[in-house]
GUVEX-119522 format. One record per residue: residue in three letters; x, y, z of N, C-alpha, C, CB in turn. Coordinates in steps of 0.001 Angstrom, whole numbers, plus 500000, padded with zeros to 6 digits. Atoms other than C-alpha are relative to their C-alpha. Glycine has a CB too. Example, Ala and Ser with C-alpha at 12.3 -4.5 7.8 and 13.67 -1.06 7.14 Angstrom:
ALA500890498810500000512300495500507800500900501200500000499008500027501246;SER499180498810499940513670498940507140499230501090500730500414500462498585;
***
This chain:
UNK501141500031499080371406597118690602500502500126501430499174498693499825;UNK498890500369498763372120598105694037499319499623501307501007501330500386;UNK500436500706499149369993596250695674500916498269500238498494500020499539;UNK499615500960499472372097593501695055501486500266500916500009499058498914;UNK499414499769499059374731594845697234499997499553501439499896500868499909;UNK500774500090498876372722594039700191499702498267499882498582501134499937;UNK500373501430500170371230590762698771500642499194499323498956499834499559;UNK499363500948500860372391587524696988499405500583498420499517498261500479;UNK501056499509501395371351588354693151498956498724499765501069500264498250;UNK501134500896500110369095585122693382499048500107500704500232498908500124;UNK500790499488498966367364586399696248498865501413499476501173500452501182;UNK500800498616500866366623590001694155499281499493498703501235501303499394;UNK500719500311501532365341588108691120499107498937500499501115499391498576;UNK501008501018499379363293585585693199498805500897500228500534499235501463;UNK500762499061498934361562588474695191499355500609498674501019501193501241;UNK500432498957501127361061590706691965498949498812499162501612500755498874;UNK501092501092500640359331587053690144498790499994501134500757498212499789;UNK500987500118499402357180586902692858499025501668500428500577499125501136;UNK500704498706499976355943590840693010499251499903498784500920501297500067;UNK501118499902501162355001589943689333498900498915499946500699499931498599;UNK500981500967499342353181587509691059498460500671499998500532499678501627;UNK500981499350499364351299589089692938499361501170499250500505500402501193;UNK500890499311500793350634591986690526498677499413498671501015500786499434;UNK500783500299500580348115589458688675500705499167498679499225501124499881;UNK499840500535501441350591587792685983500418498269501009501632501077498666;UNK500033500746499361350443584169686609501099498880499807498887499777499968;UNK498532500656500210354253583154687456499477498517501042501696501258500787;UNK499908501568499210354479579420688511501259499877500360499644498616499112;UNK498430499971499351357439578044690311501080499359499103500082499133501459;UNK499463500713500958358439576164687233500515501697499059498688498669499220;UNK499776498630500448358442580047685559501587500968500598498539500748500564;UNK498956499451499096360635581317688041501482498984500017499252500091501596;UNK499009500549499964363241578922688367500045499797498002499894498644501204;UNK499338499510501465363448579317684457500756501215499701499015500152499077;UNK499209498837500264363875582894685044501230499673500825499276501407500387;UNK499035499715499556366575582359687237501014499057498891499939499784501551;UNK499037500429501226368535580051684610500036500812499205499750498897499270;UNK500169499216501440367723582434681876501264500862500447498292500996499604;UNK498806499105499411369734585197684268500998499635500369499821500621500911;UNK498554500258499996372732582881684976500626499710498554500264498790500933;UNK499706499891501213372784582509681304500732501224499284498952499795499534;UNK500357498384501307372499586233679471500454500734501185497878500619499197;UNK499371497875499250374037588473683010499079500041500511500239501775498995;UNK501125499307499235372711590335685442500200501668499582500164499676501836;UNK499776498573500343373358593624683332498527500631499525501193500113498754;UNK501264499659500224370223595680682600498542499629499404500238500643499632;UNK500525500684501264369099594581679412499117498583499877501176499764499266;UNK500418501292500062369284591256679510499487499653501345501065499107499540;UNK500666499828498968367760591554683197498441498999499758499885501671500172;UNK501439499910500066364518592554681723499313499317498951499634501273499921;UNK500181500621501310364525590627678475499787498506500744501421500215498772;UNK499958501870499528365097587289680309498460499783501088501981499505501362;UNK501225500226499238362318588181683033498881500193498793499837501126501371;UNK501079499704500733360144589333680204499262498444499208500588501191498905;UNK500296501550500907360406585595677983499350499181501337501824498989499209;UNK500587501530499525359921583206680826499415500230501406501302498686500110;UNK500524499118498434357989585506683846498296500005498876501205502395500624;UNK501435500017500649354850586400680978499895498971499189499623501184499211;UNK500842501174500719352590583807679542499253500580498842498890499274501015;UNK500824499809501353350538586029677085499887501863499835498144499092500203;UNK499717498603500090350640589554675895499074500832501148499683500485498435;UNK499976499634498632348488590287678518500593500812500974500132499309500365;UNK498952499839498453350957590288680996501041501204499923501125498455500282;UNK499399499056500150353218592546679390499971501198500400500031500027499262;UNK500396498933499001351725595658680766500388499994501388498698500063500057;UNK499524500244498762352041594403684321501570499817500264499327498903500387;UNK498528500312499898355643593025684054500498501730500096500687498940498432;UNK499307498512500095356884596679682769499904500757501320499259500964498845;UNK499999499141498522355243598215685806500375499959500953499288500187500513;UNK499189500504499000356690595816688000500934500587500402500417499042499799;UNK498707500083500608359872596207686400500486501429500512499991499738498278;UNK500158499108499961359509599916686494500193500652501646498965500000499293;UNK499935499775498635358600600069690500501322499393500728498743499431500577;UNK498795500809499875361577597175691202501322500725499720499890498856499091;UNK498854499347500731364245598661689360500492501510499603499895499497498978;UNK499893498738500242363438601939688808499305500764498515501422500113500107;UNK501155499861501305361229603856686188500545500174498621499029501328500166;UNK499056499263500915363863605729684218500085498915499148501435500582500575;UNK498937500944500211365327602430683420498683499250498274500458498638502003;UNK500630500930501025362257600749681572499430501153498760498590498963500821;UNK500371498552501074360955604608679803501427499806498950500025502048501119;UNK499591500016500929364019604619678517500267498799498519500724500431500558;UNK500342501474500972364234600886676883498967499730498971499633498930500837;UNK500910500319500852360830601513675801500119500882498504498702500195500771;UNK499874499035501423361728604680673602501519499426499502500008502082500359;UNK498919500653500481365152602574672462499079498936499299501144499504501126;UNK500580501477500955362706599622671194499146501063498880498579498490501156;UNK501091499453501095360340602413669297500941499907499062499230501556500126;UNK498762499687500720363444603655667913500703498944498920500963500264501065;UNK499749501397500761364706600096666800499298499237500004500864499309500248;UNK501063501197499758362247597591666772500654498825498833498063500587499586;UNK499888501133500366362986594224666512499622499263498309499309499564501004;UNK499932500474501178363800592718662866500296499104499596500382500402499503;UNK499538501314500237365106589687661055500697500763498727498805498596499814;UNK499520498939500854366871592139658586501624499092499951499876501888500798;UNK498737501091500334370341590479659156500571498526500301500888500510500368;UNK499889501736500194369154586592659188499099500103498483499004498759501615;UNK500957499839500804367707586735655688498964498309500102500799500463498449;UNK500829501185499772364633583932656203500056499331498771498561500276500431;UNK499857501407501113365274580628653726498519499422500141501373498563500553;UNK501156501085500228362453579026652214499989498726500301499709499868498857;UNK500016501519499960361718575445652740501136499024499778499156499640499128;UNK498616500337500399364213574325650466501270500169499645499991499726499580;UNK498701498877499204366809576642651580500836500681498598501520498820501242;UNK499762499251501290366725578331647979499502501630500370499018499221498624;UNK500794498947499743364689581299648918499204500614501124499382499866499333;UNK500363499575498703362946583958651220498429499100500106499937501894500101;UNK501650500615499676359520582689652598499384501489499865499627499091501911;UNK500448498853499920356907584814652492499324500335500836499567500284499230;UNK500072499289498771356835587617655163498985500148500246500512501040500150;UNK501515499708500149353397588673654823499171498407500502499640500513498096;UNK501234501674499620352079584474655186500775499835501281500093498047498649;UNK499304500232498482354732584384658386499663501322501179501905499929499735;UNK501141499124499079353207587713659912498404499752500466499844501178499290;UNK501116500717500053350041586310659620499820498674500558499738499941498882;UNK499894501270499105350676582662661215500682500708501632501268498641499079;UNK499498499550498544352313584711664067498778501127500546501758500844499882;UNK501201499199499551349333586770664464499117499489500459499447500642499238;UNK501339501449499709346855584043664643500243499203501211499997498621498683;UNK499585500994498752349135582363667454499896500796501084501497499342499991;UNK499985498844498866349139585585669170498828499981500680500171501447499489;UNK500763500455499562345502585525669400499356499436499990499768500214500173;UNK500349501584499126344764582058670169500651499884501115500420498606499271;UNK499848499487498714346843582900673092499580500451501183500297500468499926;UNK500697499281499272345204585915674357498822499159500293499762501245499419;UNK500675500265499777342127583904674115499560498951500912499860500116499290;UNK499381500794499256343514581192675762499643499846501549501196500347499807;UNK499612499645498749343911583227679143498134501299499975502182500854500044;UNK501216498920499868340429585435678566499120499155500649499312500678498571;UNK501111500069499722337557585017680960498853499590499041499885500988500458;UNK500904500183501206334945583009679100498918500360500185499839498843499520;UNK501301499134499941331981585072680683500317501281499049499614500511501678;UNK499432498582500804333665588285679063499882499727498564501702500421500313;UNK499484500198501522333817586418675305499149500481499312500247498666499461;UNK501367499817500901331660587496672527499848498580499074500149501529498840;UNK500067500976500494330087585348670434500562499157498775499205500111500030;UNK499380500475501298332189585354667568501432499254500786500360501501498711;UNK498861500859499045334910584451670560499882498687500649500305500719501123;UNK500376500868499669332921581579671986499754499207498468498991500320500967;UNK499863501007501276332588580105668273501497499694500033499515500708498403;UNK498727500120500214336465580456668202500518499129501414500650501514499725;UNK500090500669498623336708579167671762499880498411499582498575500598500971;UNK501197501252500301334501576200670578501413499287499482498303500283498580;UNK499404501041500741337315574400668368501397499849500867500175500395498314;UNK499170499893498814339988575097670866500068498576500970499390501253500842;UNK500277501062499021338244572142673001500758498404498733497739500032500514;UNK499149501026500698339778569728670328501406499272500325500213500544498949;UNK498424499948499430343196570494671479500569499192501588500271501735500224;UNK500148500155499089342342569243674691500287498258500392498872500667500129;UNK499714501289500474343498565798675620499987499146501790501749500024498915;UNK500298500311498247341770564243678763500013499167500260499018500214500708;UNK499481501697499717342691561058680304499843499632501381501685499679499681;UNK500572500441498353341267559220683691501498499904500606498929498160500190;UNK499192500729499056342933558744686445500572498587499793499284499937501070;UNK499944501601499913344503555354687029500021499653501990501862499342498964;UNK500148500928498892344378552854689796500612499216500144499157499490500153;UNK499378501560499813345857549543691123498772499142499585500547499560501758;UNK500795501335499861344296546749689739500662498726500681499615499562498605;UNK500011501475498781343781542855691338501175499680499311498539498504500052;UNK499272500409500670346132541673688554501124500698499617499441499667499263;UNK498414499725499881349812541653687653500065500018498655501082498900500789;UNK499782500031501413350957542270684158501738499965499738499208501400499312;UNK497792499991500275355009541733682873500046501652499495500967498468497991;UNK499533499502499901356623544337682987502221500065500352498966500216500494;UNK498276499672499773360714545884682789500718499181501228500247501767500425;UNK498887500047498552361460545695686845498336499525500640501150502049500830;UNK500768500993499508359617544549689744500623498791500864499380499524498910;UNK499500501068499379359244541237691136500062499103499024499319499571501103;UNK499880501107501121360043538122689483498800499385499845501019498909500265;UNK500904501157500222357791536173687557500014498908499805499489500037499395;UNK499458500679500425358311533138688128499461499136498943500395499615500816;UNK500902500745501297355957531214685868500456500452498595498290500416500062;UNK499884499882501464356817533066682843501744499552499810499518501785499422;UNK498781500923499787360402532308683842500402498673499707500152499934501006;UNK499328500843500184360668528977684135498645499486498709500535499148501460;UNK500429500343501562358092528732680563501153500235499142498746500943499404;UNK499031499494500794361014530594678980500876499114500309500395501345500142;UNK498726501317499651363534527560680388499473499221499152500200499152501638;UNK500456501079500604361438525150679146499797500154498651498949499590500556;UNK500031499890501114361179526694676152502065499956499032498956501446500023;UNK498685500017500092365008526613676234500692498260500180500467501106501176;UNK499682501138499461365278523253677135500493499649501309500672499631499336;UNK499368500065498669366090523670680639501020500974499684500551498528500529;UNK498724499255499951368747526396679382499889501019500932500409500569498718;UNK500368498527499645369059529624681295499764500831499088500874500632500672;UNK500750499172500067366744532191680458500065501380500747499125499401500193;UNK500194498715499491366628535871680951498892499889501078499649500997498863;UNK500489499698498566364358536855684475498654500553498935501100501299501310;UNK501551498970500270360881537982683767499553500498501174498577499182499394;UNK500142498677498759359432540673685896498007500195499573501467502123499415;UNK501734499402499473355812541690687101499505500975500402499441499558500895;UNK500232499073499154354470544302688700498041499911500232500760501510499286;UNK500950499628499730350887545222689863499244501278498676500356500372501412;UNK500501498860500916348874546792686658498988500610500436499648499651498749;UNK500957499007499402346587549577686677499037500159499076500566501330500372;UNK500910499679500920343200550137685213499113501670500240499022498676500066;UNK500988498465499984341091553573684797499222500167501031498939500195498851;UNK500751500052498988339791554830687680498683501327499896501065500075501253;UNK501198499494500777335819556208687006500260501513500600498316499167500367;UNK499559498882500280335677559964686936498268500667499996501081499991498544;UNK501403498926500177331848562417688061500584501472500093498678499798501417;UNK500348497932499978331611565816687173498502500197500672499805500951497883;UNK501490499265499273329321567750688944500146501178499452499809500195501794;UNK500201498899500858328230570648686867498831501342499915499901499324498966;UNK500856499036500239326634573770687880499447501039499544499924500136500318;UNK500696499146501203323986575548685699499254501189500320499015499191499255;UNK500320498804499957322755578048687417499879501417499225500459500061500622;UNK499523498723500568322158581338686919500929500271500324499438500977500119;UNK498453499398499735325042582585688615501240499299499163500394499776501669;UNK499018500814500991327242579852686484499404500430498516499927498113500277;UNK499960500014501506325568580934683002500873500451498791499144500486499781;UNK498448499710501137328557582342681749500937499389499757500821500895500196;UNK499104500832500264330331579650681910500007498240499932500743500443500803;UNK501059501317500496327840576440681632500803499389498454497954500769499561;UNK499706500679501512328661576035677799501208499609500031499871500896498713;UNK498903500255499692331783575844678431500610498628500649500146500903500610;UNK499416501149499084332250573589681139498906498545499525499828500557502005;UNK500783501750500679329650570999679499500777499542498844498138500089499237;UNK499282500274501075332001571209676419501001499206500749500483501215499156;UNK498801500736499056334778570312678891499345498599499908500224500635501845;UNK500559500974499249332722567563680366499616498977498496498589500658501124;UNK499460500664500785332162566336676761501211499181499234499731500378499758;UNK498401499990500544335998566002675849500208499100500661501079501174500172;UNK499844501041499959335893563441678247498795498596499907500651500188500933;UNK501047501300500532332873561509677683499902499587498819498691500175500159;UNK500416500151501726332906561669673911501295498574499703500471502060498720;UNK498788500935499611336338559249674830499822498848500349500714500379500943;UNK500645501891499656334625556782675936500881499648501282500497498458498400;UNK499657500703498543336333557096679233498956499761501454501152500907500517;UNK500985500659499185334679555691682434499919501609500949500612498251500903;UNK500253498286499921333055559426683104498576499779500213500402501127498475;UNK501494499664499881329491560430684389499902501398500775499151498768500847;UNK499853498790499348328256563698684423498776500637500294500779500834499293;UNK501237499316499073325509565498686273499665501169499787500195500091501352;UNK500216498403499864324169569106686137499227500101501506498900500724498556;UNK500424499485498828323301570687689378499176501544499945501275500033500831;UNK501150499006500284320438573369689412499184500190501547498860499289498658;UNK501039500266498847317537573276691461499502498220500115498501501076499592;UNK500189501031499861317633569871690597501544499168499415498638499804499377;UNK498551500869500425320333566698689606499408499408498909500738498759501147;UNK500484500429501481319997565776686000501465499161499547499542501602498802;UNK498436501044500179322550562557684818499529500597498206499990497401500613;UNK500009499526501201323478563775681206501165499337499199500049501447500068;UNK498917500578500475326117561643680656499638499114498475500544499089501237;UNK500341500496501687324091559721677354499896500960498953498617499304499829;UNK500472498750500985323451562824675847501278500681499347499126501255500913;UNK498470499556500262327442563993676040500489498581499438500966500594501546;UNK498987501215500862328714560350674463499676500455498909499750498256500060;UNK500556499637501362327734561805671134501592500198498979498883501692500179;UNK498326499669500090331191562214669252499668501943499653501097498782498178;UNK499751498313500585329930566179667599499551500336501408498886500828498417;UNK499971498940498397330104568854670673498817500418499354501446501469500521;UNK500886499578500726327427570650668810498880499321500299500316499979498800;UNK501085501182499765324964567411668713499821499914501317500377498567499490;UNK499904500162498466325925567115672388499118500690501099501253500383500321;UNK500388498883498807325122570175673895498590500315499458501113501566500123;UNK501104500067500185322124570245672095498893498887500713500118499986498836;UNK500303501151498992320949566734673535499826500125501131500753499181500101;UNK499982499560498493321893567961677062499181501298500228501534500270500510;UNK500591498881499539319971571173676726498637499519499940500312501282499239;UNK501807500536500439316694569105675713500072499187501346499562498737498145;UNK500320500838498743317393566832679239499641500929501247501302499053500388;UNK500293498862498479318024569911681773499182500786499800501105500981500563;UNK501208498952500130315183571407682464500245501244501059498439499196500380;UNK499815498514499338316565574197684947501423500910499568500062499756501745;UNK498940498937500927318970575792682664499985501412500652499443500235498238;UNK499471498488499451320107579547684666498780500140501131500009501523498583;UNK501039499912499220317485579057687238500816499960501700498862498672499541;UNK499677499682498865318022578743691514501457499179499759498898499615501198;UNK499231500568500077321029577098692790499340498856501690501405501023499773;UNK500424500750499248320282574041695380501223499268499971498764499440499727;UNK498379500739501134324111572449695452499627499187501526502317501214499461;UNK499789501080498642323583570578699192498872498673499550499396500941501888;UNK500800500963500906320132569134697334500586498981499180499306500694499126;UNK499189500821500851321812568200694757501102498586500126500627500905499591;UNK498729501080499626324930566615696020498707498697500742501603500922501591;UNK500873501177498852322509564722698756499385499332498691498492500770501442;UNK500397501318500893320530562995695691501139499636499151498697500236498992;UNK498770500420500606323589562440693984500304498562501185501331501497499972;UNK499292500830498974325187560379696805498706498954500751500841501178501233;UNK500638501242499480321755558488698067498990499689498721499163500244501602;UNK500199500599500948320797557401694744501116499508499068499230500651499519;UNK499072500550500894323983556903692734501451499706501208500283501256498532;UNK498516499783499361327038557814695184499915498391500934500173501832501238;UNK499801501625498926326408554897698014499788498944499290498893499699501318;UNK500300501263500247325652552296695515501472499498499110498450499921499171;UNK499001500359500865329160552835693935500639500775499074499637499159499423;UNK498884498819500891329701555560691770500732500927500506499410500878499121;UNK499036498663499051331528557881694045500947499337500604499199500934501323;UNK499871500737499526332799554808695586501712500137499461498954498994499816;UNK498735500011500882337032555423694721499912500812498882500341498685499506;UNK500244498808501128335863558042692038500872501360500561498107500435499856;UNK500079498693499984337326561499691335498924500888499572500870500292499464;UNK501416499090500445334527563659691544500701501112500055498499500052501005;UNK499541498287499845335032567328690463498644500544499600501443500694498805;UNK500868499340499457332558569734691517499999501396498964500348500144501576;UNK499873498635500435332070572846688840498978500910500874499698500090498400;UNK501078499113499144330503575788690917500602501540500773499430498886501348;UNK498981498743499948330951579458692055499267499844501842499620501916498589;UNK499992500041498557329703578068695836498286501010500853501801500877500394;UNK501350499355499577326543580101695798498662498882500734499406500723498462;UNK501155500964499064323841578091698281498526500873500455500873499478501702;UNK500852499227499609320510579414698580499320499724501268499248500112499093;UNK500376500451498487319801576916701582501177500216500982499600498374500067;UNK498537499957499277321991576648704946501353499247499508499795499440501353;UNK498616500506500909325852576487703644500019498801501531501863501607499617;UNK499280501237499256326109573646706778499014498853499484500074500129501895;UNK500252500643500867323764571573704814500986499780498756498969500434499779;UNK499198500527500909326196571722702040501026498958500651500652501111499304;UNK498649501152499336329175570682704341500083498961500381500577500174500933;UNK500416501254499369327536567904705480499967499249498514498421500065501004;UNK500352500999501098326818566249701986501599500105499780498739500445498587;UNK498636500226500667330459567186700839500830498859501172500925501743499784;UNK499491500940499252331479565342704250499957498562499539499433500124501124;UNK499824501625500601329881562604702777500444499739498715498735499242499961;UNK498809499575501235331401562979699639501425499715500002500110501423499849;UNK498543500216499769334667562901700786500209498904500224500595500633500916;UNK499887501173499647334206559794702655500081498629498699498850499973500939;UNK500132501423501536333179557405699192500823500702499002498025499627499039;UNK499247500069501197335334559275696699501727500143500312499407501226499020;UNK498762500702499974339014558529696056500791501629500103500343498782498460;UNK499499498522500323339907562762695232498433500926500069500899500064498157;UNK501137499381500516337415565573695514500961501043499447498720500443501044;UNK499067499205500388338486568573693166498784501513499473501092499073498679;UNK501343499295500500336252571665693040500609501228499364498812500411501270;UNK499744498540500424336569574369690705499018501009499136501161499911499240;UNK500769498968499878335459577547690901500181501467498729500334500350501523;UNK500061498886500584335187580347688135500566500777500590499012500384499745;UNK499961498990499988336029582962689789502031499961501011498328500603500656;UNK498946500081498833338802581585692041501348500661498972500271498048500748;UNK499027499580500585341584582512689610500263502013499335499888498864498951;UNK500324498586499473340612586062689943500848501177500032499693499900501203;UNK499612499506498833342342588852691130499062500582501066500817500845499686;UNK501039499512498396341011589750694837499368498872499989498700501485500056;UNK501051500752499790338812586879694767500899499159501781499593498827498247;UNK499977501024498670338533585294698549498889499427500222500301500593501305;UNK500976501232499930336708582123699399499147500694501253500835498247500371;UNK500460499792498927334467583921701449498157499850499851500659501391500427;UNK501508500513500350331210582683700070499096499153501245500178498889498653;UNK499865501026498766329483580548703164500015498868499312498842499965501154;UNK499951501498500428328895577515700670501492499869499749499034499586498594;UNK498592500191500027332679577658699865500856499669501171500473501044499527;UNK499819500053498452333335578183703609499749498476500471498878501069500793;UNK500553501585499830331284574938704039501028498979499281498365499782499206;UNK499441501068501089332715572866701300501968499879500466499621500859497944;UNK498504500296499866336889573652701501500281498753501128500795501467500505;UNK499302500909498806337663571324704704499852498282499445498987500290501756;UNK499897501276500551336504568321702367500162500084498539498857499196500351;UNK499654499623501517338207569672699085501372500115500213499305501409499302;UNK498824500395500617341311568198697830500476501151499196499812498774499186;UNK499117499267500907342287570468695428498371501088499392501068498655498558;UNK501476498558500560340298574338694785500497500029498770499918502023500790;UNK499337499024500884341182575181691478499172501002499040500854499216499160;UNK500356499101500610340402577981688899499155499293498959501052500810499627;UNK501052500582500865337837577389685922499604500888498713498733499778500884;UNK500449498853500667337926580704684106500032499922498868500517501003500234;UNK498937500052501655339910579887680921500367499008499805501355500739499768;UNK499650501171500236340838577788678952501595499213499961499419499972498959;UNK498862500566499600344279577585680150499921499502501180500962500749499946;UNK500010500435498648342837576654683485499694498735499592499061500680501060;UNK500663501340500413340968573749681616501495498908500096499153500153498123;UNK498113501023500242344712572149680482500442499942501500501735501162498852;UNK499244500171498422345588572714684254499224498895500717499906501529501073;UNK501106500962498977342348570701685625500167498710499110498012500625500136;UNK499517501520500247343151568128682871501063499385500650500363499805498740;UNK499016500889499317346308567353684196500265499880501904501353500547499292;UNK499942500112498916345394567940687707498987498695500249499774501290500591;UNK500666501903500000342757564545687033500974499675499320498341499359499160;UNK499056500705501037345050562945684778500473499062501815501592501391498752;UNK499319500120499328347379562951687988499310499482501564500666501103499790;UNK500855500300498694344721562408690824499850498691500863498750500222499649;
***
């Protein structure tokens, strides 16, 4: 490569992870600093270049397209045409590992291991697909997916101390453990400050402009209420509808049925400054927003003035502990926050994130988890 002539070779493989950035495949910085281990591993010789960016640069076959082209513009075109007619040519086999059965008597069978690798393939793709784009035989398949999902509140400091490893000393349980010794010495007991669950509103908008992705995000919003964690969740419309009894149900199915018999403006205007405002002077000031992570689903559309919104999210910000709003569309390519309700809202938003997929979902779990 003779660009690295010029540059460090960590510098040319940094720059090149981040072009496949930017061409739409979605490298994280955890991605990248894999690829660069992968390449002090396997060389910086051609091959293993593009093999090492290829494993730990793409997330789902997807991406594969983009990478090549990257790869192609980066490096040069020749380089990946020819690799590609060298893989037609040979394609990848298991021809000289013969595969052992179970109990390392025999082959397995190829045909039931093509088939489990097919199925993972796409549960993958589907993974990373736009869930306005799905069909319906994809949104049934979608549907059991939310199982996998594993959502867990925030925590907090509580008033009380619990034993614990390290810390400060306790002395009370200390000198019980003497006395239980007879006055002998006793190992140290330790304390710390425990933590209990800290409550958790969704705000959930149903709009029309959100109807492609409503079912969805109420399924979400089930996964954690059906948990029985300290969760309340709202739909936002032309009006504020609390739906949180209707989602404790344990079947998703039963659920979303329940919640479709409460909201009565199912794909209708959008009113999100309304909304929020009865949110916050009926529930929010008396306590529920009060140290809460509220997350906001919504694509920012306002049919009243967006400085009416900014003003309720102001207050918003003030009583909750995290705000976290995410937006459909934000994970995009091209998409810019240039909506005016978005405009409004960012300056009291903690964390924008994406909403599209259901690999964004696993991202917004552990971005509450962590909140």
């Amino acid at each position: 490569m003779s660009t690295a002539t010029a540059h460090a070779p960590d510098e040319v493989l940094l720059a090149f992870a981040r072009a496949v950035r930017a061409a739409g495949v979605a490298v994280t910085a955890d991605r990248e600093r894999t690829y660069l281990e992968a390449a002090a591993q396997v060389g910086l010789a051609e091959a293993q270049t593009y093999w090492a960016g290829r494993a730990t640069l793409c997330g789902s076959p997807a991406d594969l397209e983009r990478y090549d082209q990257v790869y192609a513009a980066w490096f040069g075109l020749d380089r990946v045409s020819r690799r590609s007619a060298r893989d037609r040519d040979h394609p990848l086999t298991q021809a000289s590992v013969e595969p052992a059965g179970t109990d390392g008597t025999g082959p397995v069978d190829v045909e039931e291991d093509e088939t489990v690798r097919a199925r993972a393939s796409a549960t993958e793709v589907l993974r990373h697909r736009d869930l306005a784009s799905l069909s319906a035989a994809e949104r049934a398949r979608l549907a059991t997916l939310f199982a996998s999902l594993r959502p867990r509140a925030p925590r907090r400091a509580a008033a009380r101390r619990a034993p614990a490893r390290r810390g400060a000393v306790d002395a009370r349980r200390t000198l019980r453990a003497q006395l239980r010794r007879f006055g002998e010495p006793a190992p140290l007991q330790w304390r710390r400050r425990a933590t209990r669950p800290r409550r958790l509103v969704l705000l959930v908008d149903v709009s029309g402009s959100m109807s492609g992705y409503a079912d969805a995000l109420l399924r979400l919003a089930h996964a954690y209420a059906a948990q029985g964690l300290p969760v309340e969740v709202f739909t936002l419309g032309t009006r504020l509808t609390h739906v949180t009894r209707a989602l404790r149900q344990r079947d998703p199915e039963r659920a979303l049925v329940a919640c479709g018999a409460v909201v009565p403006d199912w794909s209708g205007g959008t009113r999100l400054a309304q909304g929020l405002g009865a949110f916050l002077d009926r529930w929010g000031r008396r306590g529920m927003a009060r140290g809460a992570v509220v997350v906001v689903f919504s694509d920012g559309w306002e049919r009243e003035a967006p400085q009416a919104l900014g003003e309720q999210m102001r207050r918003l910000r003030g009583l909750a502990h995290r705000v976290v709003w995410v937006n459909p569309h934000r994970g995009k390519p091209g998409y810019l926050p240039v909506q005016q309700g978005i405009v409004a809202a960012l300056p009291y938003i903690d964390d924008f994130l994406a909403g599209h997929s259901m690999a964004t979902f696993e991202e917004l779990v552990e971005v509450v988890a962590h909140a």
